[in-house]
C-alpha atoms as one frame of an Amber mdcrd trajectory, in Angstrom:
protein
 -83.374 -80.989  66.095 -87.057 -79.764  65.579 -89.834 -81.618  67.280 -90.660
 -83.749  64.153 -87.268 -85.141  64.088 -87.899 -86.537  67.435 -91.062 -88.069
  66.643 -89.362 -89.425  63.611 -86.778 -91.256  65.666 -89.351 -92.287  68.237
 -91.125 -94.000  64.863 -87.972 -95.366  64.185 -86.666 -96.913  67.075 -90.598
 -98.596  67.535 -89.933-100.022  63.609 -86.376-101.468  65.075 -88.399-103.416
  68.219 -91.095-104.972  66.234 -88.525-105.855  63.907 -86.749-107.611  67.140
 -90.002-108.930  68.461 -90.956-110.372  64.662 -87.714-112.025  64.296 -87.099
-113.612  67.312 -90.698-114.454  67.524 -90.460-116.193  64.187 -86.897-118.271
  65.178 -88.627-118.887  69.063 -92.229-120.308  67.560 -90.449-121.872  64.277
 -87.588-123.871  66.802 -89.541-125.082  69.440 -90.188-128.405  70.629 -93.724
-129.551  70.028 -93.435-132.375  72.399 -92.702-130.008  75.081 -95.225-127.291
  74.460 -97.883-130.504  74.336 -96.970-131.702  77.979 -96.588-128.413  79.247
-100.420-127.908  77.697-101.779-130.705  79.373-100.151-129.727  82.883-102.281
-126.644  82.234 -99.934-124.438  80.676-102.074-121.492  78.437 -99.616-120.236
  76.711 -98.206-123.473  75.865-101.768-123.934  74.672-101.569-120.906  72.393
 -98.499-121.813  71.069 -99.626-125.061  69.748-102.287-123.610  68.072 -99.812
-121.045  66.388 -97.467-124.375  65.417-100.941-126.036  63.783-101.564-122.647
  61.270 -97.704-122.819  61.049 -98.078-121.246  57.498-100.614-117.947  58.508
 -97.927-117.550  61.311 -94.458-116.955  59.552 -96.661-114.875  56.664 -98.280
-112.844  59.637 -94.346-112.523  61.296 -92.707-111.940  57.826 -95.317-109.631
  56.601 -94.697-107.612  60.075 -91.302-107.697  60.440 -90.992-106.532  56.417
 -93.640-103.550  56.685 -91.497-102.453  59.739 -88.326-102.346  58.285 -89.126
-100.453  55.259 -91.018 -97.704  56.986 -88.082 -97.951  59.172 -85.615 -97.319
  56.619 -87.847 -94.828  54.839 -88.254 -92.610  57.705 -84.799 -92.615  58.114
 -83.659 -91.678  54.557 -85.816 -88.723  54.671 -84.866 -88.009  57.888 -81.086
 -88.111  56.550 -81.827 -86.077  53.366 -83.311 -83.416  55.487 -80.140 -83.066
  57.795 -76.790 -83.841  55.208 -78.826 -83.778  51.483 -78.257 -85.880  48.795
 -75.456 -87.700  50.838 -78.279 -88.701  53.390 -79.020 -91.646  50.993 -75.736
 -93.107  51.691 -75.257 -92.383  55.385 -79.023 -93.617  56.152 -78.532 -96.970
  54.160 -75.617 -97.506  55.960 -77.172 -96.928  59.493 -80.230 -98.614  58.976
 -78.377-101.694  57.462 -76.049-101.904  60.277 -79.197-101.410  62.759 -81.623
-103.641  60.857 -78.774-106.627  60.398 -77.263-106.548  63.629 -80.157-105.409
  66.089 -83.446-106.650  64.591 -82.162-110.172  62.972 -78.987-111.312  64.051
 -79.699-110.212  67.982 -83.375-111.472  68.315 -82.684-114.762  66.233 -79.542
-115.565  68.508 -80.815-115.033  71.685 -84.389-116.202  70.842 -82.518-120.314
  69.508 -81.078-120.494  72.593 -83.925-120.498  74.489 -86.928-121.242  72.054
 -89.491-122.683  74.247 -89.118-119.817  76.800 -89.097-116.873  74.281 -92.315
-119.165  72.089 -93.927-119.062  75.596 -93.306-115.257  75.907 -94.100-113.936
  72.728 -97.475-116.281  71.925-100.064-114.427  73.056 -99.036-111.089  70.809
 -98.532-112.602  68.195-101.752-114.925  68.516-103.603-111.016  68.604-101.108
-109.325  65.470-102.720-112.623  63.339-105.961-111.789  64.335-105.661-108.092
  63.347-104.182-109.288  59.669-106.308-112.312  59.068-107.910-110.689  56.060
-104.633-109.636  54.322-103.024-112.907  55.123-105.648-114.582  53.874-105.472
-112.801  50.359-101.049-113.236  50.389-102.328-117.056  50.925-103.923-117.952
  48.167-101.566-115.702  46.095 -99.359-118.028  47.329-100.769-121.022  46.628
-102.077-120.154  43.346 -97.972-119.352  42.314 -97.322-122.559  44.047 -99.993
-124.976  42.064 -98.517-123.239  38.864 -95.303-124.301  38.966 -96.165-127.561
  39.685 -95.645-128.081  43.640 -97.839-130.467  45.724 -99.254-128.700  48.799
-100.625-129.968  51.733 -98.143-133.142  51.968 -95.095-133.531  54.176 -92.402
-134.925  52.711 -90.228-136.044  55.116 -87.157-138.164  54.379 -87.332-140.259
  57.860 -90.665-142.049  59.635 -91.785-140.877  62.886 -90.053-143.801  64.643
 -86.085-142.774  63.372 -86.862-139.187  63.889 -87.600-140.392  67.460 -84.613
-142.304  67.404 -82.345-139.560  65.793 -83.687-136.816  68.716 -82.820-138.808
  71.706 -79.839-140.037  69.887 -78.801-136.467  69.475 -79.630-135.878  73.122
 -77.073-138.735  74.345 -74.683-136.924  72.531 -74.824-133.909  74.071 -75.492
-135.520  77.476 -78.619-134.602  78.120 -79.616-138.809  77.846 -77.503-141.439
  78.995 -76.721-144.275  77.748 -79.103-146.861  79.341 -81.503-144.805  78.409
 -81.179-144.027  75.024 -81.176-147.767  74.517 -84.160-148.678  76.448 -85.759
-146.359  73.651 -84.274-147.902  70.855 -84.957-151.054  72.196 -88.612-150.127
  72.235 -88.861-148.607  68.811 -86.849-151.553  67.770 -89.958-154.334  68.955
 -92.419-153.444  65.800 -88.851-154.159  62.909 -87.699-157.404  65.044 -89.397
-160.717  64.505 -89.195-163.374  67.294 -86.308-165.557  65.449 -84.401-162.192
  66.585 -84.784-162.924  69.853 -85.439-166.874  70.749 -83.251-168.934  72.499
 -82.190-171.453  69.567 -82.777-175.446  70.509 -78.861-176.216  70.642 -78.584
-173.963  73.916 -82.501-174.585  74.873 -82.576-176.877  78.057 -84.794-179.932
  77.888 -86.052-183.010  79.820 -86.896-186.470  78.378 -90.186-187.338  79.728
 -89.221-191.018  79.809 -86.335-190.525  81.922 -87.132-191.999  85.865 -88.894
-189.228  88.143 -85.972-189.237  90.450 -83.636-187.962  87.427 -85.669-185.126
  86.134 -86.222-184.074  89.842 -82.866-183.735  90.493 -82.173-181.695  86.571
 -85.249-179.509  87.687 -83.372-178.557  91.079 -80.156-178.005  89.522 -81.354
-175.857  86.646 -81.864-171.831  86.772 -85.287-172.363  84.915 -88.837-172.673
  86.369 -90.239-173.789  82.677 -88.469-176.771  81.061 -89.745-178.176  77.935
 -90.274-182.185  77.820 -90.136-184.359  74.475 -90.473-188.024  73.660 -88.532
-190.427  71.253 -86.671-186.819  70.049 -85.839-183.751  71.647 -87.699-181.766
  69.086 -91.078-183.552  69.539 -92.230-181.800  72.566 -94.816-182.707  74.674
 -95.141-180.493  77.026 -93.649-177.532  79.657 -93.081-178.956  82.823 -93.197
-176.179  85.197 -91.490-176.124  89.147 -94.415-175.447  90.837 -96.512-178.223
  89.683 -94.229-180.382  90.053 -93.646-179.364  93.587 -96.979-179.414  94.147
 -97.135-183.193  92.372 -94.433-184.257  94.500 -96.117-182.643  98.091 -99.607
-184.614  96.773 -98.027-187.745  96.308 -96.534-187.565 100.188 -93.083-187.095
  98.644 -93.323-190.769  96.508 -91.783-189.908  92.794 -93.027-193.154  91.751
 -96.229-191.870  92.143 -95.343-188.866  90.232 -96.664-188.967  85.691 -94.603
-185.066  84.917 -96.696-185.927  81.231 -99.979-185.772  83.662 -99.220-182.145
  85.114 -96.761-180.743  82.329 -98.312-177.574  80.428 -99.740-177.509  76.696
 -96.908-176.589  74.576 -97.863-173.129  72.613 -96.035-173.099  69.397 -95.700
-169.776  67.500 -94.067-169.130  64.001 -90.480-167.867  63.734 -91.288-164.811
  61.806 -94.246-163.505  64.131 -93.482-159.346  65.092 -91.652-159.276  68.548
 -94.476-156.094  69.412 -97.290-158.875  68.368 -96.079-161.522  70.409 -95.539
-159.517  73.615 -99.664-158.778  72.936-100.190-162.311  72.783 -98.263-163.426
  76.020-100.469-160.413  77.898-103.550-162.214  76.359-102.559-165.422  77.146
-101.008-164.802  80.272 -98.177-166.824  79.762 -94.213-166.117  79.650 -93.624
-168.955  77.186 -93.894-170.036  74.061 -91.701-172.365  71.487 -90.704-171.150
  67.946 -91.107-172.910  64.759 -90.108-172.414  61.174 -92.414-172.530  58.235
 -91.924-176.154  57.997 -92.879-176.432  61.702 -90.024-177.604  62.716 -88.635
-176.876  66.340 -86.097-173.484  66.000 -86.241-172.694  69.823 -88.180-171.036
  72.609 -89.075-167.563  73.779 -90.019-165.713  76.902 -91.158-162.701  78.120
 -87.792-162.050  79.886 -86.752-162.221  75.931 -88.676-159.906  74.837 -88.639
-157.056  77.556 -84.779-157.279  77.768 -84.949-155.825  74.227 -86.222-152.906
  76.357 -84.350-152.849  79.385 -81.615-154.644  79.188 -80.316-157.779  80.690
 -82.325-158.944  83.366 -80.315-161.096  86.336 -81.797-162.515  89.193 -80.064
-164.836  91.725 -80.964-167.266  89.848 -78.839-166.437  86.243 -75.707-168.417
  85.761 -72.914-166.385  84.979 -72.777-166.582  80.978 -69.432-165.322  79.690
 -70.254-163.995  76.831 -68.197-160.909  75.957 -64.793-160.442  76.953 -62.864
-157.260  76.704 -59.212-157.629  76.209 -56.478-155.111  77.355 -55.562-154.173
  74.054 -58.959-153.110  72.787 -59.788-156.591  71.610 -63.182-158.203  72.371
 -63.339-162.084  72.719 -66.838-163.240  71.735 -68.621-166.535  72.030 -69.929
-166.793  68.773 -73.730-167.466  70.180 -73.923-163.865  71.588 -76.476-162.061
  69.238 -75.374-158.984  67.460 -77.897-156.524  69.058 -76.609-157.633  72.761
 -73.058-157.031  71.650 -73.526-153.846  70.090 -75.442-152.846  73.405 -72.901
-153.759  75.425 -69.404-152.387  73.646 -71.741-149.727  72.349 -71.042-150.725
  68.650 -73.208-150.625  65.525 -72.355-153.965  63.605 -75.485-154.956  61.249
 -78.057-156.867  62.328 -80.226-157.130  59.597 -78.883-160.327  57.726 -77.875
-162.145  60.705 -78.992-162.830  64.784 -75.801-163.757  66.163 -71.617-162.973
  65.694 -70.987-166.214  64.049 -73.802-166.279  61.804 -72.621-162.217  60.668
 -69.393-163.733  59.850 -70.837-166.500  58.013 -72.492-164.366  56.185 -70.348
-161.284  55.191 -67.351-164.662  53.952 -69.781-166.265  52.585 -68.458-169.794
  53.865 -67.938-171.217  56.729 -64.508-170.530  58.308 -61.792-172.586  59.281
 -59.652-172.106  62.872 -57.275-169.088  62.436 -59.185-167.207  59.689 -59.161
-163.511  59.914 -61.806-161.603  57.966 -62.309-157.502  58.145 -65.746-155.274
  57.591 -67.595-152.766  58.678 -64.277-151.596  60.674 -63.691-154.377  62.587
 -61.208-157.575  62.703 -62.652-161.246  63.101 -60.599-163.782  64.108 -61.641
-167.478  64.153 -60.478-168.804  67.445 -62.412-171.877  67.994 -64.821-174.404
  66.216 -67.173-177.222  66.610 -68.111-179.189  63.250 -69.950-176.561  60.972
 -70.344-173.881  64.316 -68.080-170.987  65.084 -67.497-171.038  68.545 -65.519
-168.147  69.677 -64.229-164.932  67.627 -61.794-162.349  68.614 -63.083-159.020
  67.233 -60.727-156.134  67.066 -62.114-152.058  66.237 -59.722-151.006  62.801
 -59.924-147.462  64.312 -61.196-147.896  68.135 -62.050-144.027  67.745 -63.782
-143.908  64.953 -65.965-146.903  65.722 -67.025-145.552  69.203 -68.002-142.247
  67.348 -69.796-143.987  65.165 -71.715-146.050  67.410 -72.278-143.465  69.993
């Protein structure tokens, strides 16, 4: 081979690595995680830094990487046919488009691209800064392919400048670290203490509230000595007092004060008006956001509040305890009574009191019954037969069995729910 035939193959195999550095450049920059190269930026990071700026011009980037990665391939592939054509003739053609196909294909897209989305913030890190400089070099052709481009774009009719995408910010959120858990990179506890926060600003506080049937209460009229000993014997530090009917409320009677009552009056509960030191009752509407009433118990500094319909009749009560185990979880303290609630059965079958909200019994078995139309088990069955049930009923939807087991008047007390296809549920739940 003559010297020129070297220095055409040098030219060459230079096309071939820009062509790897374009592609895997464009699959590294395109695929990486935004949230990542953001933190990394503000722990310092510069070439996080330059990569975000690449992601914010995303559309002079991919022209700058296509328009590379395109010029190099054809002067690749033209060097090489007249490389060929000198060396075997006509049938160069044929052997060269075969070569450079193979070499173009296999070791300047399919070898970059692989390697480069299986490790896209490292190779986006690698590869910024040379790129950031090729964009600078063709800012005045890419400018000029741009507004080709747009121009072709306005014609036929397509809106630019909007993204159009087909979830909101909070369920892509949701989808990601739902995606994560699957491929155990989250775990379970924690994928639901971010649900459970992106939940707060779609849940209302009727979602949440304790309803008035299981609320404890005192009578205020009742003798001192009685709701002394009710105080001691509950769980509760706040207790709600009412007068002529437990939903007229008068006031939250709280432990402490009336601790403190009882030390001031030298430990005579004669002496002792709980209507004197109980708390102002806050009332707030059933339908308030849950996000907008945790803001109001951090500007009121309470953790308390009673719930009322539109009518303004009582519905319940809730807490803060409510409303941050939404987040976290149940809370327990030494102080919880043992509620039993949800009760796996050795055959796969769950028996559920039928107070137990959907949400905390699709956190626990890791289910995804609906929650939308309904807060608790009983009131989803209510709703999906459309009556109310008798003892012994069976009913079967969204690929589960409910079984009546007990009743009380007009309320469903306690279901037996059995998974259709225990498989298939968990998959879809998970």
């Amino acid at each position: 081979m003559t010297k020129e035939d070297w220095l055409t193959l040098g030219a060459i195999l230079i096309c071939l690595l820009l062509s790897f550095l374009f592609a895997g450049s464009e699959t590294a920059l395109t695929t990486s995680s935004r949230a990542a190269m953001l933190r990394l930026a503000e722990d310092g990071n510069r070439q996080a830094g330059v990569v975000n700026k690449l992601l914010a011009m995303r559309e002079r980037m991919i022209g700058a990487l296509l328009v590379g990665n395109n010029a190099v391939n054809i002067i690749a592939s033209t060097l090489a046919t007249g490389l060929f054509l000198a060396w075997w003739g006509d049938i160069g053609v044929f052997y060269a488009t075969v070569v450079m196909t193979v070499l173009v294909v296999v070791f300047a897209e399919v070898l970059p691209k692989t390697a480069a989305i299986n490790a896209p913030d490292r190779v986006a890190l690698l590869v910024a800064r040379p790129i950031s400089w090729f964009i600078r070099l063709l800012v005045p052709v890419l400018v000029t392919i741009e507004a080709l481009v747009r121009l072709i774009l306005r014609v036929s009719g397509m809106r630019l400048g909007e993204t159009q995408s087909m979830v909101s910010p909070h369920e892509e959120i949701r989808g990601t670290v739902d995606l994560l858990h699957r491929e155990g990179g989250v775990d379970k506890h924690d994928r639901d203490m971010v649900g459970g926060l992106l939940d707060l600003r779609d849940l209302e506080v009727a979602d949440v509230m304790v309803h008035r049937t299981a609320m404890m209460t005192l009578n205020a009229d009742d003798p001192t000595e009685e709701i002394v000993r009710a105080m001691l014997a509950s769980e509760y530090t706040r207790v709600p007092l009412w007068r002529e009917s437990p939903e007229n409320i008068i006031g939250i009677l709280h432990a402490k004060d009336l601790l403190r009552a009882i030390r001031d009056a030298e430990d005579d509960l004669s002496k002792v008006d709980v209507t004197v030191i109980a708390l102002p009752s806050w009332f707030v509407p059933n339908f308030r956001p849950l996000i907008e009433q945790l803001k109001a118990f951090r500007r009121r500094k309470t953790h308390f509040a009673l719930v009322v319909d539109e009518y303004g009749d009582l519905m319940g009560m809730v807490t803060l305890e409510d409303i941050l185990e939404e987040i976290v979880g149940d809370i327990s303290d030494e102080q919880d009574m043992p509620v039993p609630g949800v009760r796996p059965q050795p055959d796969g079958s769950v028996n559920v009191d039928g107070a137990v909200p959907v949400r905390d019994l699709n956190r626990v078995m890791d289910w995804n019954l609906p929650d939308n139309e309904a807060t608790t088990i009983a009131g989803l069955v209510i709703h999906e037969a459309r009556s109310i049930p008798e003892v012994g009923q069976s009913f079967t939807f969204h690929g589960f069995r409910f079984r009546v087991q007990r009743k009380h008047r007009n309320r469903i007390m306690a279901l037996r729910i059995t998974p259709l296809v225990p498989k298939a549920a968990a998959a879809r739940a998970g």
